[in-house]
C-alpha positions as CSV (number, residue, x, y, z in Angstrom):
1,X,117.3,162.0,93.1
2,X,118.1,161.1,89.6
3,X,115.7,158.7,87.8
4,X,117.1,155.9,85.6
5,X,116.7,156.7,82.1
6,X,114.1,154.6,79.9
7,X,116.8,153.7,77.1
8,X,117.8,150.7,79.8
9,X,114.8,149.3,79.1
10,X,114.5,149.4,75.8
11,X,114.9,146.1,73.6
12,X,116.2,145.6,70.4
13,X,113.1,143.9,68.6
14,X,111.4,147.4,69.1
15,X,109.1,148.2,65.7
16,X,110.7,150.7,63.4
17,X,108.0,153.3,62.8
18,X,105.0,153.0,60.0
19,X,104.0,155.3,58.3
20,X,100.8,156.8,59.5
21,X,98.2,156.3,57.4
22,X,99.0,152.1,57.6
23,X,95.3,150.5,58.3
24,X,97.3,148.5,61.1
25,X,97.0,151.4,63.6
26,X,93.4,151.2,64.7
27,X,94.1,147.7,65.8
28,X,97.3,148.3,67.5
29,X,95.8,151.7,69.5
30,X,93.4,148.4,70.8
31,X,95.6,146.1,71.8
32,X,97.7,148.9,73.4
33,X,94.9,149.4,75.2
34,X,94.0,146.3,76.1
35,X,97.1,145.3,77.5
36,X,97.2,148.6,79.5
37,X,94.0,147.8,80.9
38,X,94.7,144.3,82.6
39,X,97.0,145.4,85.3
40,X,95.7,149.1,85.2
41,X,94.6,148.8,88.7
42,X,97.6,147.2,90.1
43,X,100.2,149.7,88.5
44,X,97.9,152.5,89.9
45,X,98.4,150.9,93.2
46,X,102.5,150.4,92.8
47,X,102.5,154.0,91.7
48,X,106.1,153.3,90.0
49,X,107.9,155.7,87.2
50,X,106.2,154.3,83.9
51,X,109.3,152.6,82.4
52,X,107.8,149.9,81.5
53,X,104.1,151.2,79.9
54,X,106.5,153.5,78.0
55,X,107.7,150.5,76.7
56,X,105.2,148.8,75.6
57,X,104.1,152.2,73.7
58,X,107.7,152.4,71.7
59,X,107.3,148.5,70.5
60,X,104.0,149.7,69.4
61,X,105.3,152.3,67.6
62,X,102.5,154.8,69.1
63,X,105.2,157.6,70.3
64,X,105.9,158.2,66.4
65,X,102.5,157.7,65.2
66,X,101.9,160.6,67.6
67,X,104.1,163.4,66.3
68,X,103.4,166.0,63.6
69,X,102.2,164.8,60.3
70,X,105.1,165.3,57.9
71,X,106.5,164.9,54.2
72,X,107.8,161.3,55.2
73,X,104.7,159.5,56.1
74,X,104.8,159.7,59.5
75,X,103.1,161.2,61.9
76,X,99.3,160.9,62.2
77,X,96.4,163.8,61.6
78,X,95.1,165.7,64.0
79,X,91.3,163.6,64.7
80,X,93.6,160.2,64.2
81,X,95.9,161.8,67.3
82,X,93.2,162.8,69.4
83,X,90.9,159.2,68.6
84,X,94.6,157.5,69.9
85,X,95.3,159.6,73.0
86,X,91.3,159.2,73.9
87,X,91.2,154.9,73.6
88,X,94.6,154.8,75.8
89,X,93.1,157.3,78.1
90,X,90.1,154.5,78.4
91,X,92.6,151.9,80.1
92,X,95.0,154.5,81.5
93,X,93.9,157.8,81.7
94,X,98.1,158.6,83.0
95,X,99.6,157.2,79.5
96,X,96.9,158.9,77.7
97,X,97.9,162.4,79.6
98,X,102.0,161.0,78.7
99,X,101.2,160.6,75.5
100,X,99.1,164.0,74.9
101,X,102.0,166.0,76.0
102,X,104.5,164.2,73.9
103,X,101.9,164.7,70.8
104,X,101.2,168.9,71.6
105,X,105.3,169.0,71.7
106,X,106.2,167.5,68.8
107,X,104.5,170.0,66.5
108,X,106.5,172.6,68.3
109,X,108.6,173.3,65.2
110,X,105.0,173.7,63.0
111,X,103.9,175.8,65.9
112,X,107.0,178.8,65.6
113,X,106.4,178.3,61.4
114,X,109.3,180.4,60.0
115,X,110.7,181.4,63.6
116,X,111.8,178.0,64.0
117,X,115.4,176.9,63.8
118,X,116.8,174.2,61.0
119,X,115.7,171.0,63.3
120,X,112.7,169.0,62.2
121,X,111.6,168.1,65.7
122,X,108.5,165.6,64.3
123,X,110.9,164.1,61.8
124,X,113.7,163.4,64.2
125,X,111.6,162.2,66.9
126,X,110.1,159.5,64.7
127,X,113.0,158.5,63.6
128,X,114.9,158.7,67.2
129,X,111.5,156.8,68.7
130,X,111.8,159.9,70.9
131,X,109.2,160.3,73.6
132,X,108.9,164.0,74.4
133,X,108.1,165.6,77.5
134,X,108.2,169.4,78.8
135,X,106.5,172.1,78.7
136,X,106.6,175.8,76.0
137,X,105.1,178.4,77.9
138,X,105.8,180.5,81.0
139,X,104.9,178.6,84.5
140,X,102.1,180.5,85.3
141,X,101.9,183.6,88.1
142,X,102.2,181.3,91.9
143,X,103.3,178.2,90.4
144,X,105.6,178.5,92.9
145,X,108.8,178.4,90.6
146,X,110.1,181.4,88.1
147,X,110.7,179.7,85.9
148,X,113.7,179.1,83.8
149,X,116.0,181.5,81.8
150,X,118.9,181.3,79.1
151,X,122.0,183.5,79.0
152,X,123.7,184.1,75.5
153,X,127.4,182.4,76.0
154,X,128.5,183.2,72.3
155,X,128.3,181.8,69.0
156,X,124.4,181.3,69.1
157,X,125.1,178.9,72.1
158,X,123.1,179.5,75.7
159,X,123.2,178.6,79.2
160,X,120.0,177.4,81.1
161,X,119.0,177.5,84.3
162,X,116.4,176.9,86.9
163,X,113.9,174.6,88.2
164,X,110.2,173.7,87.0
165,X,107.8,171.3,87.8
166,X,106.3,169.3,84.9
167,X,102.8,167.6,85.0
168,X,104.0,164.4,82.5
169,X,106.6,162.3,81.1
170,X,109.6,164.1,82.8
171,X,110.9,160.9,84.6
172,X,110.6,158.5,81.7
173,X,111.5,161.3,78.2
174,X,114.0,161.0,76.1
175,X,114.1,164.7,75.1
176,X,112.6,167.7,76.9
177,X,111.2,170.9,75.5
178,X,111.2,173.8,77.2
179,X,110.8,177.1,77.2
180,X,112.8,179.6,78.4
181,X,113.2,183.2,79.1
182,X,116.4,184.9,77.2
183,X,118.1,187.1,79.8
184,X,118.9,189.5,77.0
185,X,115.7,190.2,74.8
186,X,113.1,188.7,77.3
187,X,111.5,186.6,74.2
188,X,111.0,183.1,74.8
189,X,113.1,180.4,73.4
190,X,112.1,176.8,73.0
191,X,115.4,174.4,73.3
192,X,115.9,170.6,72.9
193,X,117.6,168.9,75.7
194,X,119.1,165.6,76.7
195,X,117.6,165.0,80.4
196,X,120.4,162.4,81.0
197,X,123.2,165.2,80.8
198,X,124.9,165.5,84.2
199,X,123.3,169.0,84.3
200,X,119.8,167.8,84.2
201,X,118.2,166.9,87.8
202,X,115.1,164.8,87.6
203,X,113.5,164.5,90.6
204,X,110.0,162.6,90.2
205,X,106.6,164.3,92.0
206,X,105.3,163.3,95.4
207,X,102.9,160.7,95.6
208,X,99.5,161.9,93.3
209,X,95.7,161.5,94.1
210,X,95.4,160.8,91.2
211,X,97.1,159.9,87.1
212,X,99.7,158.8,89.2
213,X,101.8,156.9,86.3
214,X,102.1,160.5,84.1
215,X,105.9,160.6,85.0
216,X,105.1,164.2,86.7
217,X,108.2,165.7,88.4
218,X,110.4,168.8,88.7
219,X,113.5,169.1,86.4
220,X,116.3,171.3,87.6
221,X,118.9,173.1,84.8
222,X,121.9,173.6,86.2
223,X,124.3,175.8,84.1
224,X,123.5,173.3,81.0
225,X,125.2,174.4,77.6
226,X,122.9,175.0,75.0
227,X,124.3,174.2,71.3
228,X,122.6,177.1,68.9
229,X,121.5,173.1,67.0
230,X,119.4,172.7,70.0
231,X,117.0,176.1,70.1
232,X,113.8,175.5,68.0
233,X,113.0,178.8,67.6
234,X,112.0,181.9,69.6
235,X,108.3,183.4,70.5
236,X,108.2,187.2,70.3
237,X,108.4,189.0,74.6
238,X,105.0,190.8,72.7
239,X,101.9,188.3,72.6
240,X,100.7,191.0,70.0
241,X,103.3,190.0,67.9
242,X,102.4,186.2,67.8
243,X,101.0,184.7,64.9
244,X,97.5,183.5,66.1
245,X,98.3,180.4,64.1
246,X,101.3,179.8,67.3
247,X,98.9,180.1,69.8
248,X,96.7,176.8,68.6
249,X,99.6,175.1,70.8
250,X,97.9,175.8,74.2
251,X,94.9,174.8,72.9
252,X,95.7,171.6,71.3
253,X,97.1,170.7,74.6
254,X,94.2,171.4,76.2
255,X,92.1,169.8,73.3
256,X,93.6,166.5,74.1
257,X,93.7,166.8,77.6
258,X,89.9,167.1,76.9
259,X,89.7,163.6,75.2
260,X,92.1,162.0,77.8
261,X,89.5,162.9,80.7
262,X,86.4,161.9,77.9
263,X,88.6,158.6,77.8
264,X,88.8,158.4,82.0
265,X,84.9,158.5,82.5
266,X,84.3,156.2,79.4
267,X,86.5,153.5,80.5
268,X,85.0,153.7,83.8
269,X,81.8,153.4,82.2
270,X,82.7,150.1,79.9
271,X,84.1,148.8,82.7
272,X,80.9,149.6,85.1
273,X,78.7,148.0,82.5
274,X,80.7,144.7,82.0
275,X,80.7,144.1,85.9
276,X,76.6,144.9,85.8
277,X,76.5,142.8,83.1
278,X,78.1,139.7,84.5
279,X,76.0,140.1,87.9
280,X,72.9,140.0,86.3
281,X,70.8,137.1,87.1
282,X,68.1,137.9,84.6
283,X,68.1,135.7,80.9
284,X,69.1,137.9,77.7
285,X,66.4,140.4,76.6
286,X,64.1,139.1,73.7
287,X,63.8,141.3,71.2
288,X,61.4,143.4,71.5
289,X,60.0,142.3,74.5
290,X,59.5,143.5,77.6
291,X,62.7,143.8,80.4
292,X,63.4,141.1,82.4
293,X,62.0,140.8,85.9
294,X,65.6,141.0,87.1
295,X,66.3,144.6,85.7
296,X,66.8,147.4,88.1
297,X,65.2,149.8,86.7
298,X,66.8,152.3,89.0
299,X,69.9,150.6,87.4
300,X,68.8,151.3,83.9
301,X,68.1,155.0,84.6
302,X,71.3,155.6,85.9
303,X,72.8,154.1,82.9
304,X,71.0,155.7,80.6
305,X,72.0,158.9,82.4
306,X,75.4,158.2,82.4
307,X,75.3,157.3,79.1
308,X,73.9,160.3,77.8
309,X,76.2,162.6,79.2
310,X,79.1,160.8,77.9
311,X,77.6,161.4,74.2
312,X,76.8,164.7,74.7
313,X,80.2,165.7,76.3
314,X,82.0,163.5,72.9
315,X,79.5,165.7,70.2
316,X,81.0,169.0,72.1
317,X,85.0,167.9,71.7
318,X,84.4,166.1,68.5
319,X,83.0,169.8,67.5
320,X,86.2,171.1,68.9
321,X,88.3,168.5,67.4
322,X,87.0,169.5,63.8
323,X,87.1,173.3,64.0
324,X,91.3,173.1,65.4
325,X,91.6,170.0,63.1
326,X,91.1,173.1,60.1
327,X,93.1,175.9,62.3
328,X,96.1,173.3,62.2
329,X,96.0,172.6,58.1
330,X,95.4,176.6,57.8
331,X,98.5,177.3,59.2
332,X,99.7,180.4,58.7
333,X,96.4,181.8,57.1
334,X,94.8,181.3,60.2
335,X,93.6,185.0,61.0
336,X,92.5,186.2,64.8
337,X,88.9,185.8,64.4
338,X,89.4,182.0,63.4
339,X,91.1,181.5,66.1
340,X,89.1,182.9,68.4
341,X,86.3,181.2,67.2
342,X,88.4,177.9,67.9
343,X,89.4,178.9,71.6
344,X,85.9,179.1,71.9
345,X,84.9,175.9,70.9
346,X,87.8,174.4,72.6
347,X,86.6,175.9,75.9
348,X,83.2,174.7,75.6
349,X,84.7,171.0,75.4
350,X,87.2,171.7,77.7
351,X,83.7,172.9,80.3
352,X,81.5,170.5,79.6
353,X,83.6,166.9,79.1
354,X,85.4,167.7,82.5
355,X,81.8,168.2,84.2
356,X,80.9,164.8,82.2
357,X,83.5,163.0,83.5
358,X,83.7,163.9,86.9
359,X,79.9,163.1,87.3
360,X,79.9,159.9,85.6
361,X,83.2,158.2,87.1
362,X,81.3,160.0,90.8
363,X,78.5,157.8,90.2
364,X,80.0,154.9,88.6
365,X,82.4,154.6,91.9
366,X,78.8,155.0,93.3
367,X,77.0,152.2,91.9
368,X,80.1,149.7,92.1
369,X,82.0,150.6,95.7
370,X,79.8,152.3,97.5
371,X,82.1,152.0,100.5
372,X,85.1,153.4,98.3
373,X,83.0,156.4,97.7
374,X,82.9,157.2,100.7
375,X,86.4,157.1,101.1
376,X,87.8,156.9,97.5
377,X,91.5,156.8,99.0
378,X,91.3,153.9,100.2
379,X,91.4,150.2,98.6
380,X,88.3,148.4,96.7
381,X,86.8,147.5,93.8
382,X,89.4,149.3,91.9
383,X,87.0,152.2,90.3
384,X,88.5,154.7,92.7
385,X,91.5,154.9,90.2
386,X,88.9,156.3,87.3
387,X,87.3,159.2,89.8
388,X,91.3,160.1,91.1
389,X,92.8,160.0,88.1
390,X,89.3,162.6,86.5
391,X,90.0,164.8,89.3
392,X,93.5,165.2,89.3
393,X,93.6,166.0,85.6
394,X,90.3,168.9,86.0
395,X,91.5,169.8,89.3
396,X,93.5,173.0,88.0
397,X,91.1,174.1,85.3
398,X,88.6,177.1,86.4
399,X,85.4,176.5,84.7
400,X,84.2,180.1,85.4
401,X,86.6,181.4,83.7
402,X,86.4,179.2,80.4
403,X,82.5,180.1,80.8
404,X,83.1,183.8,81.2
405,X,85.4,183.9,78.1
406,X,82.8,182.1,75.8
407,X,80.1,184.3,77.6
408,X,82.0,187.3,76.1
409,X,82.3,186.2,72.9
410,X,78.9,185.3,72.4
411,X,77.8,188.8,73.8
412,X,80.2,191.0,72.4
413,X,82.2,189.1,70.2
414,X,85.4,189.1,72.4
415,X,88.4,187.6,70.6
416,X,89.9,185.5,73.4
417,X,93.4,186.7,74.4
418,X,96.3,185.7,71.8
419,X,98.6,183.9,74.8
420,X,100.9,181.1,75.0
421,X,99.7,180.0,78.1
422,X,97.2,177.0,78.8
């Protein structure tokens, strides 16, 4: 099945891009937001392609604030990108994992540094309004799929080939990167393609527990010509030979995968505390006084609990978020140890902001529908949406193995593998 390309949606009073350091932004990431937030629950419900959320994004401008920062303006800093991504995540954690992909992507070009080919891919998906989905590196060992593979056909030109599965933005992108495995040399080649070429086979992902409206499907490349214009750049077949400063990629995705699931559990929390709020019975607090004999003070704990976590889990990515913002304006000074020292941190966030958020948007669904807790598939007060969409995105992520990594660096000052994969 072929999915109908965005483009038909599109409408002509769009906003151009601004540049990215406009004050505007901070108020436009909020009325994104916002609107994203009134019918969260009943898109979650219609589980449709997200046409029209990826809409209201390009009028916003938001997929070109979210590329590379570049020599024209555009494109916003790293802690302005991940801030973004985090407050859309809080009304929709599914646009907030679109738009993190479509962000880690467009500094492809930055990533391969002087491997990469004459196209700025930042620049010209500003100023296309391109949103970008895909995915660099190798599908990992029992994906199910082998992935997909490029054959020199002459003149710098390839053919690809194959089928993948892609967790976002496949049904809805205007451009897909991918990586792919030259039959020749076995290095990895990243390529630009159109996916409404006749050779490009969308077919969008069975129905999801949860972040249902990520545009996840499975892409299949058959015998599509490759213009030498269109390849990136190529990684080395040896991850020895890989700059360290190319292998931030996999962990800025997973960086702002971090904040996307930090913006699940605190939406669900705002949200919990304005229903609690508006079925209180109790009169306002005095200040200073003492609670109100209305306060459930059982209510309060849990709160202050949930609370809590949420903060601590924020100071551990904000921590990450500062140590790769650095790695990302050292570029190509960036030694092993550095990075290493960012993986680190990265995998700490990564650890403990999933734990966070799974326990607090558990117990939220907890303290507003107890009956959907019990059976979160089914319909109710709407907070099942925050604990599926959490799980869904932590789901693949082994915690013991992020733990045993940092465990080794602390004890033995491990450097974390140099690899492409996330």
């Amino acid at each position: 099945m072929r999915t109908p390309k965005k483009s038909a949606i599109r409408t002509a009073s769009a906003a151009a891009p601004r540049p990215a350091d406009d004050e505007i932004w901070p108020r436009v990431t909020r009325e994104v937001a916002d609107d994203l937030a009134v019918d969260a629950l009943v898109r979650d419900r219609a589980g449709k392609p997200p046409f029209d959320e990826v809409a209201r994004l390009q009028e916003a401008g938001l997929p070109a604030l979210l590329t590379a920062p570049g020599t024209s303006g555009r494109g916003a800093d790293w802690r302005t990108a991940c801030g973004v991504i985090r407050e859309i995540a809080a009304a929709d954690g599914a646009i907030g994992e679109l738009l993190a992909h479509h962000c880690v992507l467009s500094w492809t070009s930055r990533f391969l540094g002087p491997a990469a080919g004459p196209l700025d891919l930042a620049g010209r998906t500003a100023e296309e309004r391109w949103l970008l989905a895909g995915a660099v590196e190798p599908p990992r060992t029992g994906s199910g799929t082998a992935g997909l593979t490029l054959t020199p056909a002459g003149g710098g030109s390839y053919v690809l080939d194959g089928r993948r599965a892609f967790a976002s933005g496949v049904t809805v992108a205007d451009r897909l990167v991918v990586g792919a495995r030259c039959t020749e040399t076995g290095d990895l080649l990243l390529v630009l393609v159109d996916p409404a070429h006749p050779a490009v086979l969308t077919d969008p992902g069975p129905e999801r527990m949860g972040q249902r409206l990520a545009g996840a499907g499975t892409v299949t490349f058959d015998r599509l010509q490759v213009e030498a214009g269109q390849v990136l750049g190529a990684l080395p077949h040896d991850e020895h030979a890989v700059a360290p400063y190319s292998t931030l990629a996999p962990l800025a995705l997973r960086l702002l995968l971090v904040h996307v699931a930090l913006g699940i559990a605190e939406g669900a929390l705002a949200e919990a505390r304005d229903v609690s709020r508006a079925t209180q019975a109790a009169p306002p607090r005095p200040a200073g006084g003492a609670a109100p004999a209305g306060d459930d003070p059982y209510l309060l704990l849990a709160y202050g609990e949930l609370a809590t976590s949420a903060h601590t889990a924020a100071a551990v990515a904000e921590r990450a978020t500062d140590a790769l913002a650095h790695g990302l304006l050292a570029e190509r000074a960036l030694d092993v140890e550095e990075r290493a020292d960012i993986a680190v941190l990265v995998a700490a966030a990564e650890t403990v902001a999933n734990r966070a958020a799974v326990d607090i948007t558990t117990r939220v669904l907890q303290l507003m529908d107890p009956a959907a807790a019990a059976d979160p598939h089914g319909a109710g007060s709407g907070f099942d949406r925050f604990w599926r969409n959490v799980r869904a995105l932590t789901a693949p992520v082994s915690p013991d193995h992020r733990l045993r990594d940092i465990g080794d660096h602390y004890l033995h000052g491990t450097h974390a593998r140099l690899t492409l994969l996330a």
